[in-house]
MDAnalysis code that builds the backbone (N, CA, C; Angstrom):
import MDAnalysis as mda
import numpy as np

u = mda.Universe.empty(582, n_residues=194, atom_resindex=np.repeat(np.arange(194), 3), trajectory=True)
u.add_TopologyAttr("name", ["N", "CA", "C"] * 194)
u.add_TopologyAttr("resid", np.arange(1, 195))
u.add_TopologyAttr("resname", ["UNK", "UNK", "UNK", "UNK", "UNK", "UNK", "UNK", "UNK", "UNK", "UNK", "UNK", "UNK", "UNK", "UNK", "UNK", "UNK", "UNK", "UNK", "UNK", "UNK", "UNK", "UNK", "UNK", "UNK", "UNK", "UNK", "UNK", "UNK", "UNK", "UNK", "UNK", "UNK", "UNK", "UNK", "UNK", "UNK", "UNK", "UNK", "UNK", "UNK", "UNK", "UNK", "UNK", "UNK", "UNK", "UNK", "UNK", "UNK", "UNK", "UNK", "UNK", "UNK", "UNK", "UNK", "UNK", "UNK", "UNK", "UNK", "UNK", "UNK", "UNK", "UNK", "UNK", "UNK", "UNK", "UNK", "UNK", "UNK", "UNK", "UNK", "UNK", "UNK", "UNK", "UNK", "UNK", "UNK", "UNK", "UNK", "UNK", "UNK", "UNK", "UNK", "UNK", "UNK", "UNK", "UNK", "UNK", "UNK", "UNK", "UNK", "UNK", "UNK", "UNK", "UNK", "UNK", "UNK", "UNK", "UNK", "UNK", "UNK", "UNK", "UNK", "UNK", "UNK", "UNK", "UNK", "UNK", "UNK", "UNK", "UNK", "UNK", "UNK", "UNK", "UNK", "UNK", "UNK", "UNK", "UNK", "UNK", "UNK", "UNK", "UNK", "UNK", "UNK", "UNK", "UNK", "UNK", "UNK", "UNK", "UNK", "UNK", "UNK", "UNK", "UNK", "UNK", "UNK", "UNK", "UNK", "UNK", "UNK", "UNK", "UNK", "UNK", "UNK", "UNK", "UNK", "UNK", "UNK", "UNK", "UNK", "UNK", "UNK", "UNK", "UNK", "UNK", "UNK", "UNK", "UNK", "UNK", "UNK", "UNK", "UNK", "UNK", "UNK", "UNK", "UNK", "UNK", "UNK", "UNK", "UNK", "UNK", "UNK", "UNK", "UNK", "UNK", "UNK", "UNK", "UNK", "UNK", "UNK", "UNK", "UNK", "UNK", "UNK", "UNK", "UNK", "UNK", "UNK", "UNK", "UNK", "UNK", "UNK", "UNK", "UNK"])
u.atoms.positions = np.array([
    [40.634, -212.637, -12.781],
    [41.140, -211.315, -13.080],
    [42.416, -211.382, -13.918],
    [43.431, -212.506, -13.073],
    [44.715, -212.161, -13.917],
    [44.425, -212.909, -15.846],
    [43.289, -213.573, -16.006],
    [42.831, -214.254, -17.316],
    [42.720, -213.401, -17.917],
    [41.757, -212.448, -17.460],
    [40.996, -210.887, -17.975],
    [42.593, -210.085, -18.520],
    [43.602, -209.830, -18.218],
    [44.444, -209.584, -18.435],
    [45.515, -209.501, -19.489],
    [45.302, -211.318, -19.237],
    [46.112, -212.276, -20.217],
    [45.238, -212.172, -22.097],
    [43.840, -212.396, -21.965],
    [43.109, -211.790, -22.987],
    [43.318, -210.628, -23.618],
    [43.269, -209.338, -22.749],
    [43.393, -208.213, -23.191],
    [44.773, -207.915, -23.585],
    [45.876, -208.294, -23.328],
    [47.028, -208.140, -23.392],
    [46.972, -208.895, -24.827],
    [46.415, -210.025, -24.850],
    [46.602, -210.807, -26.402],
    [46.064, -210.182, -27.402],
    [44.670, -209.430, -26.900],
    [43.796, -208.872, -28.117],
    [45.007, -207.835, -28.586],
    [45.406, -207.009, -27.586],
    [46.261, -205.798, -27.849],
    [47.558, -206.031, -28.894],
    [48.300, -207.039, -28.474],
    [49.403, -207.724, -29.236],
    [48.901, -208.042, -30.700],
    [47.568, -208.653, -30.932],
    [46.770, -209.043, -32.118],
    [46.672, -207.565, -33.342],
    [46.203, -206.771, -32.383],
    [45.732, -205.504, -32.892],
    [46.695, -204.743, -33.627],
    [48.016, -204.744, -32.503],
    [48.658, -204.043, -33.157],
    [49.822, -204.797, -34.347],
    [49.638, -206.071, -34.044],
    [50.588, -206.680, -35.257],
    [50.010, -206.610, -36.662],
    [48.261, -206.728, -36.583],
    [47.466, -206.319, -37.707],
    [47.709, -205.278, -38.600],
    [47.741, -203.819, -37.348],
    [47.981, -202.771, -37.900],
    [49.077, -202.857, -38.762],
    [50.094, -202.549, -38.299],
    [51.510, -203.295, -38.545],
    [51.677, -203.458, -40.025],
    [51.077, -204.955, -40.060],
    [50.713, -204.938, -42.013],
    [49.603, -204.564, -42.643],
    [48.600, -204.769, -41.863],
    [47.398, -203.781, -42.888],
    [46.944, -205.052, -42.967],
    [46.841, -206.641, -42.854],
    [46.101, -207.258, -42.919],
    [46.105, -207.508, -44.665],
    [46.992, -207.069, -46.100],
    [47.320, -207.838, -47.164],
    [48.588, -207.232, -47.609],
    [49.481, -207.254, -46.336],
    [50.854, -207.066, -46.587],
    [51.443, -207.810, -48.210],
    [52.213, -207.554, -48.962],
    [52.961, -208.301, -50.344],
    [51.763, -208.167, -51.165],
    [50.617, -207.303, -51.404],
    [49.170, -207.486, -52.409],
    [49.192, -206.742, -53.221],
    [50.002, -206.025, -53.193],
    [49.535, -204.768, -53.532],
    [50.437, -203.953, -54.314],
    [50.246, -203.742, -56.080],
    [50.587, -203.659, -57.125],
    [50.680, -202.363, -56.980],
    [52.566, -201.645, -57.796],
    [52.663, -200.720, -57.737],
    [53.460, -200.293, -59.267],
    [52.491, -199.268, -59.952],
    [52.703, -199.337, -61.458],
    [52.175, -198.251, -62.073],
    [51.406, -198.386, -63.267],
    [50.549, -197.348, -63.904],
    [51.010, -197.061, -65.709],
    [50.873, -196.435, -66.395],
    [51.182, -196.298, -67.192],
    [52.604, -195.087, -68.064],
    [52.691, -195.485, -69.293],
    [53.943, -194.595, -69.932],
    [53.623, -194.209, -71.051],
    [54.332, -193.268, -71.891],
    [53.830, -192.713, -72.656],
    [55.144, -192.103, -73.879],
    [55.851, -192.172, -75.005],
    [56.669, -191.476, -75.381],
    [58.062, -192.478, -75.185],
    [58.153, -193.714, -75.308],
    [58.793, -194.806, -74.785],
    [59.376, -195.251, -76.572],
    [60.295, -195.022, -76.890],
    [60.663, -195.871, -78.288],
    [61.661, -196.530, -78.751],
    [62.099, -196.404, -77.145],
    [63.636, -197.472, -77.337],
    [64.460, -197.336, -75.731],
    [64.742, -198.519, -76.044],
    [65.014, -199.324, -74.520],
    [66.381, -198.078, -74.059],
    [66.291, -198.320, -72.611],
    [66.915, -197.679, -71.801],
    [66.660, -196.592, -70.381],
    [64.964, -197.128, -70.633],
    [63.959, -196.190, -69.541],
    [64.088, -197.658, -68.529],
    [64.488, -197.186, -67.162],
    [64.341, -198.235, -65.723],
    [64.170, -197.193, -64.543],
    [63.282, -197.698, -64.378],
    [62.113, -196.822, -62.916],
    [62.942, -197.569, -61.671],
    [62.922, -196.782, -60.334],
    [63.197, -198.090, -59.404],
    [62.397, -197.016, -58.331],
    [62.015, -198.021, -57.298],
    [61.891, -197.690, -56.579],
    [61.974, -198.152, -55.125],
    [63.064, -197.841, -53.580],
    [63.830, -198.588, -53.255],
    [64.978, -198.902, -53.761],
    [65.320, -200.240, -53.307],
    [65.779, -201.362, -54.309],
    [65.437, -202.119, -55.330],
    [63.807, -201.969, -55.896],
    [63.396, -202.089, -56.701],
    [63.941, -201.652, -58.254],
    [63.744, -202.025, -59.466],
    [64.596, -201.612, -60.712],
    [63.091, -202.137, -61.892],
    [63.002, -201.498, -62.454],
    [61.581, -201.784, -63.308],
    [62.285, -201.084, -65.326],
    [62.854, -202.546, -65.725],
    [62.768, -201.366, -67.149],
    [61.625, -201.964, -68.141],
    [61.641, -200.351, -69.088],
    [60.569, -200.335, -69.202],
    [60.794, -200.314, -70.695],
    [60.114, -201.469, -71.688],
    [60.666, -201.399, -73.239],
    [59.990, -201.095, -73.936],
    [60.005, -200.394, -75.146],
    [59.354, -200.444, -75.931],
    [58.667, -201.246, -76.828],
    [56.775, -200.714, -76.418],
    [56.255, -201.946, -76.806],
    [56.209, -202.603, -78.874],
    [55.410, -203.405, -79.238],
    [55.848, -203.993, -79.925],
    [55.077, -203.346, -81.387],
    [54.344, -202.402, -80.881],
    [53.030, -202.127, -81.943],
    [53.850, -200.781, -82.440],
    [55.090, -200.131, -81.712],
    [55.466, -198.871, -82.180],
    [54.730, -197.497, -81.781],
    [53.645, -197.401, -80.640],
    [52.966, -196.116, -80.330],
    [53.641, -195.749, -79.238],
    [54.982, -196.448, -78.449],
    [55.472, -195.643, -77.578],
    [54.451, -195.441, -75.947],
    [53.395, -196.493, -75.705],
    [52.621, -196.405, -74.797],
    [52.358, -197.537, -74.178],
    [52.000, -197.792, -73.450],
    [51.586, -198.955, -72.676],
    [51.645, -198.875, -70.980],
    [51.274, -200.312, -70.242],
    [51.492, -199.948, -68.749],
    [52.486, -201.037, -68.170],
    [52.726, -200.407, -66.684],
    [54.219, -200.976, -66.244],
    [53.421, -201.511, -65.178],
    [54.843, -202.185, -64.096],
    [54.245, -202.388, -63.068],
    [55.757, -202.939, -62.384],
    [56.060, -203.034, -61.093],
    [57.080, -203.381, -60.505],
    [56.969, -204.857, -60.570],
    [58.141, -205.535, -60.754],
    [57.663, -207.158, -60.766],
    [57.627, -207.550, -58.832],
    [57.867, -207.008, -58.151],
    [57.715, -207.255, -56.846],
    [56.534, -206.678, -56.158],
    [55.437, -207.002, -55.571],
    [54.635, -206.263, -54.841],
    [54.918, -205.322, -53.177],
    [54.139, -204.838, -52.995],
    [54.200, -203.939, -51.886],
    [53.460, -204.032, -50.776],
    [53.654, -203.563, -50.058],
    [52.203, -203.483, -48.461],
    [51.608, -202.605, -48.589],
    [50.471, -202.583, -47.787],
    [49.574, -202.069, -46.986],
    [50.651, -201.022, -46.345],
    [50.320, -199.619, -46.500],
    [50.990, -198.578, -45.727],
    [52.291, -198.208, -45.995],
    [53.041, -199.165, -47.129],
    [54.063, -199.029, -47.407],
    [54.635, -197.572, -48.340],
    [55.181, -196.807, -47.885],
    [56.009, -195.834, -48.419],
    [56.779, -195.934, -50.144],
    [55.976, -195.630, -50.825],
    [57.183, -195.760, -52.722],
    [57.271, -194.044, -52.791],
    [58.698, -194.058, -53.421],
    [59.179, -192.805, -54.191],
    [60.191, -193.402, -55.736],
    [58.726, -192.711, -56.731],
    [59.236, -193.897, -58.462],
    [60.550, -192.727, -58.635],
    [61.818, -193.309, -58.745],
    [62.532, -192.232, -59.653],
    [63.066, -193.338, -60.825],
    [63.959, -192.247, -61.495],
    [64.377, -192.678, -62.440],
    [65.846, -192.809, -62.292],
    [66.413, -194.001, -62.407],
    [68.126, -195.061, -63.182],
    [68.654, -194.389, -64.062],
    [67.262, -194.629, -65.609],
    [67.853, -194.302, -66.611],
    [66.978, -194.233, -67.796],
    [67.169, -193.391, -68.508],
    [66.164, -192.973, -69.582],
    [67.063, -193.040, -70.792],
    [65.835, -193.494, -71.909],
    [66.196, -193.626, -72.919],
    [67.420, -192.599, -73.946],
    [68.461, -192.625, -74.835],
    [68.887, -191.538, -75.117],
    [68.554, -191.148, -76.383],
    [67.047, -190.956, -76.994],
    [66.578, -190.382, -77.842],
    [65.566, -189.191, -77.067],
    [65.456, -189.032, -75.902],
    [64.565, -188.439, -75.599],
    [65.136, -186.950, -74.677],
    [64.190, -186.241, -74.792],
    [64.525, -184.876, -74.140],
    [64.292, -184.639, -72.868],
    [63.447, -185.288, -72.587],
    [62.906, -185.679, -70.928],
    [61.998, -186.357, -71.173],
    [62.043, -187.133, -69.344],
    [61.264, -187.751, -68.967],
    [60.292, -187.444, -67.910],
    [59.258, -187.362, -67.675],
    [58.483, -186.517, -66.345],
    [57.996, -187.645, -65.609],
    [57.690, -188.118, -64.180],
    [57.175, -189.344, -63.579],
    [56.243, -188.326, -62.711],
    [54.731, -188.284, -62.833],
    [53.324, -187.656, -62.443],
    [53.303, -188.988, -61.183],
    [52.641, -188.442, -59.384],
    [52.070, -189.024, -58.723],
    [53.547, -190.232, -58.266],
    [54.393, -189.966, -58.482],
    [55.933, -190.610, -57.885],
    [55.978, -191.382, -56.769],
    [55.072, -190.347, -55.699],
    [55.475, -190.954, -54.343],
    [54.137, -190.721, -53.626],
    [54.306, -191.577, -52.568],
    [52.500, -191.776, -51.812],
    [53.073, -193.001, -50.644],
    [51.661, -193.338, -50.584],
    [51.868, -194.254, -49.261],
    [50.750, -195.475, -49.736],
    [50.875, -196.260, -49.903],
    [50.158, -197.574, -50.774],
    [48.951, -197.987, -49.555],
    [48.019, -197.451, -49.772],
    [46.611, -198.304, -49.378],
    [45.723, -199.003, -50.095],
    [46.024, -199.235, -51.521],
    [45.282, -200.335, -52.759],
    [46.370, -200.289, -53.403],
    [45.933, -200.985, -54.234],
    [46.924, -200.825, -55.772],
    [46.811, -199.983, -56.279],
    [48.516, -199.429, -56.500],
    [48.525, -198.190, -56.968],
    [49.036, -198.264, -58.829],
    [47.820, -197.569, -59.569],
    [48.161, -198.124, -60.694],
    [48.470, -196.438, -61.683],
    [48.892, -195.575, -60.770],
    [48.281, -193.652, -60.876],
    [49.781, -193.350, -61.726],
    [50.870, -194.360, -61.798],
    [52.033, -193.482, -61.584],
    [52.373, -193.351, -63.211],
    [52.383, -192.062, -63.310],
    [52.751, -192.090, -64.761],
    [53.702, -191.577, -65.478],
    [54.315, -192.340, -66.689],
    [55.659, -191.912, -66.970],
    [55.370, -191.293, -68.509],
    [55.913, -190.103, -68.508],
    [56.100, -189.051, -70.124],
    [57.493, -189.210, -70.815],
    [57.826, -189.689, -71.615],
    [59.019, -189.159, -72.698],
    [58.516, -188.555, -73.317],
    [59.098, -186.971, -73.466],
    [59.212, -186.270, -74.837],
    [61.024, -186.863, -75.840],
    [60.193, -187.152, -76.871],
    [61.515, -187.403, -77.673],
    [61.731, -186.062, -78.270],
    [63.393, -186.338, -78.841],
    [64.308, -185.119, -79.198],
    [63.490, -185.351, -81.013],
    [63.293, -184.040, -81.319],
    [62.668, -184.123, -83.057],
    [63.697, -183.625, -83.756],
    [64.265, -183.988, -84.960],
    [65.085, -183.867, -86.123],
    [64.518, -183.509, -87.357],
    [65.053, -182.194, -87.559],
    [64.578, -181.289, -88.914],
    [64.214, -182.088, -89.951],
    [63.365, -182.187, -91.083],
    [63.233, -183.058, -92.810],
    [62.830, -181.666, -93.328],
    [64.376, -182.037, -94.545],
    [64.162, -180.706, -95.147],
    [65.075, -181.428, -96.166],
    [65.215, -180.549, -97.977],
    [65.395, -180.798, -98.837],
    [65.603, -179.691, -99.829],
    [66.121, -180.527, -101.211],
    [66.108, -179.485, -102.188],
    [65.377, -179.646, -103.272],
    [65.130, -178.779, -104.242],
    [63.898, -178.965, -105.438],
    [64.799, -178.411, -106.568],
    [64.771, -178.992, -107.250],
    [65.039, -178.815, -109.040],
    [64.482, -178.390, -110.055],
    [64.428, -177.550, -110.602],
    [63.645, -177.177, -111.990],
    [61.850, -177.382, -111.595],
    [61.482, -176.583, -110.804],
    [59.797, -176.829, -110.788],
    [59.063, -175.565, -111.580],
    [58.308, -176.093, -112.075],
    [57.610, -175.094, -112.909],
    [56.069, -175.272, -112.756],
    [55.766, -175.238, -111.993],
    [54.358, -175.419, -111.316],
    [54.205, -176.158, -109.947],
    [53.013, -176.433, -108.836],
    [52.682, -176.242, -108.093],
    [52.783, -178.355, -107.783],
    [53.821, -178.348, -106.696],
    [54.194, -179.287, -106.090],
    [53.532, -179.582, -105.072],
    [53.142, -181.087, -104.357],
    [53.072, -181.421, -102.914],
    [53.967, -182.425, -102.678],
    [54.802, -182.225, -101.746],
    [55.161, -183.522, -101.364],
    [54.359, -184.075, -99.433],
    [54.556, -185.073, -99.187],
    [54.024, -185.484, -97.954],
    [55.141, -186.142, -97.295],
    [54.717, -186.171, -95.799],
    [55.226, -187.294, -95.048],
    [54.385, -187.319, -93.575],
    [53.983, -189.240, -94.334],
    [52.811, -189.090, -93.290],
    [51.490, -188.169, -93.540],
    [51.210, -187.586, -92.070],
    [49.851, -186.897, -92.233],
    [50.382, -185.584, -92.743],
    [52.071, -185.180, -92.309],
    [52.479, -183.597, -92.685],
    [52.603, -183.309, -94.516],
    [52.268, -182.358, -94.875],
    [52.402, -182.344, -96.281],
    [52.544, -180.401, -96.541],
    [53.557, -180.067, -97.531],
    [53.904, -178.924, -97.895],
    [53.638, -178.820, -99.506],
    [52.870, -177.874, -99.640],
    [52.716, -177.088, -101.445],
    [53.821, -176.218, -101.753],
    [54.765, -177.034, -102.702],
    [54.919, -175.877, -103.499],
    [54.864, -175.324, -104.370],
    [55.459, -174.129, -104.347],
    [55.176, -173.095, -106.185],
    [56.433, -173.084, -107.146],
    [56.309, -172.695, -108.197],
    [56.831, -173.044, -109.567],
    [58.263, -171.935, -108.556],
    [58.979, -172.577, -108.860],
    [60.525, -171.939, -109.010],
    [61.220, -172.142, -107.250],
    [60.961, -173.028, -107.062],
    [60.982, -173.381, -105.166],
    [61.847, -174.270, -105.288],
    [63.276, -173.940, -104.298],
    [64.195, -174.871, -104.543],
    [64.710, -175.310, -103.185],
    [63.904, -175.205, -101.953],
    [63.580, -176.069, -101.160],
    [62.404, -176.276, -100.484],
    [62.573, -177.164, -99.283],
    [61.333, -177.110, -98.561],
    [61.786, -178.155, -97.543],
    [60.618, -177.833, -95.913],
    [60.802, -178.711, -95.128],
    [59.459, -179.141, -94.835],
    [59.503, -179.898, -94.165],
    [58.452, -180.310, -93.409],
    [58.457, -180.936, -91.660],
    [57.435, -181.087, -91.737],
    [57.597, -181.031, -89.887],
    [58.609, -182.003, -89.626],
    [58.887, -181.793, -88.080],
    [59.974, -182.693, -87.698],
    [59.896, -183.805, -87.401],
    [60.900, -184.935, -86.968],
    [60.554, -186.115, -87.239],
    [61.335, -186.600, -85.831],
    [59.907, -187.018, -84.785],
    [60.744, -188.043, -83.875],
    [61.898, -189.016, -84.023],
    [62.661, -189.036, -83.230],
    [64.254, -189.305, -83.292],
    [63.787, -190.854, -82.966],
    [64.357, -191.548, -84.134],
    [64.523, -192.979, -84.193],
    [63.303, -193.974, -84.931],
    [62.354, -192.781, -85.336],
    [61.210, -192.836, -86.138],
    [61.437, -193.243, -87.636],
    [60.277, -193.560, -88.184],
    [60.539, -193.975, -89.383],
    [59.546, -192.618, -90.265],
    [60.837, -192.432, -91.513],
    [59.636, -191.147, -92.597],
    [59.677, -191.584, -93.780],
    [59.436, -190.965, -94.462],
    [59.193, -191.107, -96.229],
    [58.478, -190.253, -96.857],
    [59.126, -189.077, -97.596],
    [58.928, -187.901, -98.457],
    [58.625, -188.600, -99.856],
    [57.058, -188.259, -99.866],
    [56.903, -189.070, -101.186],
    [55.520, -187.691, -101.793],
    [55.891, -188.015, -103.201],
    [54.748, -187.117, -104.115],
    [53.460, -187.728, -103.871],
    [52.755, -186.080, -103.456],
    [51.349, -186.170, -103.193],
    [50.381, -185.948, -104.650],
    [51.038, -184.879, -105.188],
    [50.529, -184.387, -106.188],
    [51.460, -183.867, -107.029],
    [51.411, -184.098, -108.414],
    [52.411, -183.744, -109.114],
    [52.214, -182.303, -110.314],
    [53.008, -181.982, -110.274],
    [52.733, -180.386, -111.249],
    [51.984, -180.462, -112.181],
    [51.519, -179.386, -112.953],
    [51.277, -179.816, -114.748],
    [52.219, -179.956, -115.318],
    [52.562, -181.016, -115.827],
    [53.104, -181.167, -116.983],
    [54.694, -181.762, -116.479],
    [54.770, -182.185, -115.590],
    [56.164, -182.516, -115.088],
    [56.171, -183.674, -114.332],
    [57.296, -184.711, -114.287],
    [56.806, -185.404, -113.035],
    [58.288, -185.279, -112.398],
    [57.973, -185.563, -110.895],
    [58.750, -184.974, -109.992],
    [58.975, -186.368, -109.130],
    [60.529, -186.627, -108.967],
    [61.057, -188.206, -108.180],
    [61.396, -187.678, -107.330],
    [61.535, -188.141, -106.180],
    [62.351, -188.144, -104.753],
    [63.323, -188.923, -104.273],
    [64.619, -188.407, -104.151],
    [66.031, -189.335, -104.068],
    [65.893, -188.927, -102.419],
    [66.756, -189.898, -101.727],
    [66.767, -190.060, -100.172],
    [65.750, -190.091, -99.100],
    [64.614, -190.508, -99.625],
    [63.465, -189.902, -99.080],
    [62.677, -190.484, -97.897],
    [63.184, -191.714, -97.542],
    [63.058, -192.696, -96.436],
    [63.770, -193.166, -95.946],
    [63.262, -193.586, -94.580],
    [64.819, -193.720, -93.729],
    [64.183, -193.654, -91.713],
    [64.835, -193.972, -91.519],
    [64.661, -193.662, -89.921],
    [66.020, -192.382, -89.506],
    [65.114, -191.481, -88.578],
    [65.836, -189.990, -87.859],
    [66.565, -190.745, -87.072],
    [67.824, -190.263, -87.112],
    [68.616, -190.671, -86.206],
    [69.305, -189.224, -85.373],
    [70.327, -188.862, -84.979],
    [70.722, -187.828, -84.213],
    [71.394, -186.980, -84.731],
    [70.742, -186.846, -85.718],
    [70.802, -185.557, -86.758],
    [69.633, -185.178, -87.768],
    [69.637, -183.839, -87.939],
    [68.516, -183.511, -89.429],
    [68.966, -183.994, -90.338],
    [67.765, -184.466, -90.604],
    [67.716, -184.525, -92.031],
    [67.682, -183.806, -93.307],
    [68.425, -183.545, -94.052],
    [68.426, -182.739, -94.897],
    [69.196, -183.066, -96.578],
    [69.238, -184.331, -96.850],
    [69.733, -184.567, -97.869],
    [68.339, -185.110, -99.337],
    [67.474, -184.445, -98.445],
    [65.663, -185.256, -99.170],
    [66.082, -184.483, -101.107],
    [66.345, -184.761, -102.018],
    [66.298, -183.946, -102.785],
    [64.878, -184.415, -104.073],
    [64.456, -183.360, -104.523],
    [63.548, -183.581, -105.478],
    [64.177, -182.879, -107.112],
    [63.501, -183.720, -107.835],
    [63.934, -183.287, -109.505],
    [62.819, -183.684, -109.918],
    [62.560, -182.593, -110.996],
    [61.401, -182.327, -111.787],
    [62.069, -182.673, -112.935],
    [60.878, -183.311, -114.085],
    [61.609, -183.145, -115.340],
    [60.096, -183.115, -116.264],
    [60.032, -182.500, -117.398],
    [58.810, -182.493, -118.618],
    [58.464, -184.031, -118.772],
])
């Protein structure tokens, strides 16, 4: 009887130390992806944990993270944020906090970056201009002595260059590339000449 005891008392002790860790306590990856990332100064932590997060190497501002330390079975995370980049307007962290029963790969991080005006002046046009930048591109008409075009992520690279040129004129672009920094841009100037 007192064996019967000694067993059950062990299974019980067994059981609940199992519970305890979940049986792959330290396994278990806690991460996910980012988005809007273009320059260092984004660090996630969570705990005592500290995760920064750089911008990757291809320039799309995306990729996935992950804590370099793993987690448990049942273990409690809440992702905040240290410190965010200072080109950006916010940062949003989707699915933050939970309670880890797999690898959690859900947690996801948004930068919106801050955008900076491209805008300019035009000289003597006497017919129907395009200039571009990138995929954005603006027409203009004979006697137009400025123009902008869309804005330009902060720390990005542009270049205002002729798409199409008037009749009978050709048209150069002074200042016209460059990386946005923390101000508009607005010194793009164009001159037309016969």
């Amino acid at each position: 009887m007192k064996s019967s005891y000694l067993r059950a008392g062990a299974a019980l002790a067994c059981a609940v130390a199992l519970s305890a860790c979940g049986g792959s306590d330290g396994q278990l990856v806690l991460g996910g992806s980012y988005a809007g990332v273009t320059k260092t100064g984004l660090v996630l932590t969570n705990g005592g944990q500290e995760k920064a997060i750089n911008p990757p190497a291809d320039g799309s501002g995306a990729g996935n993270w992950a804590f370099d330390n793993l987690i448990s079975t049942d273990d409690r995370y809440n992702v905040e944020f240290k410190s965010k980049p200072s080109n950006v307007s916010d940062c949003k962290i989707e699915n933050a906090s939970g309670r880890a029963g797999y690898h959690v790969y859900s947690v996801y991080v948004t930068c919106t970056p801050n955008f900076r005006g491209l805008s300019g002046t035009v000289a003597n046009l006497k017919g129907e201009l395009v200039l571009v930048n990138g995929s954005d591109n603006v027409t203009l008409q004979a006697g137009a002595t400025s123009f902008k075009l869309a804005n330009v992520a902060e720390d990005s690279p542009y270049g205002v260059s002729v798409l199409r040129q008037p009749a009978d004129q050709t048209c150069t672009v002074s200042n016209g590339s460059g990386t946005a920094r923390q101000a508009d841009i607005s010194n793009v100037s164009v001159t037309c000449t016969p």
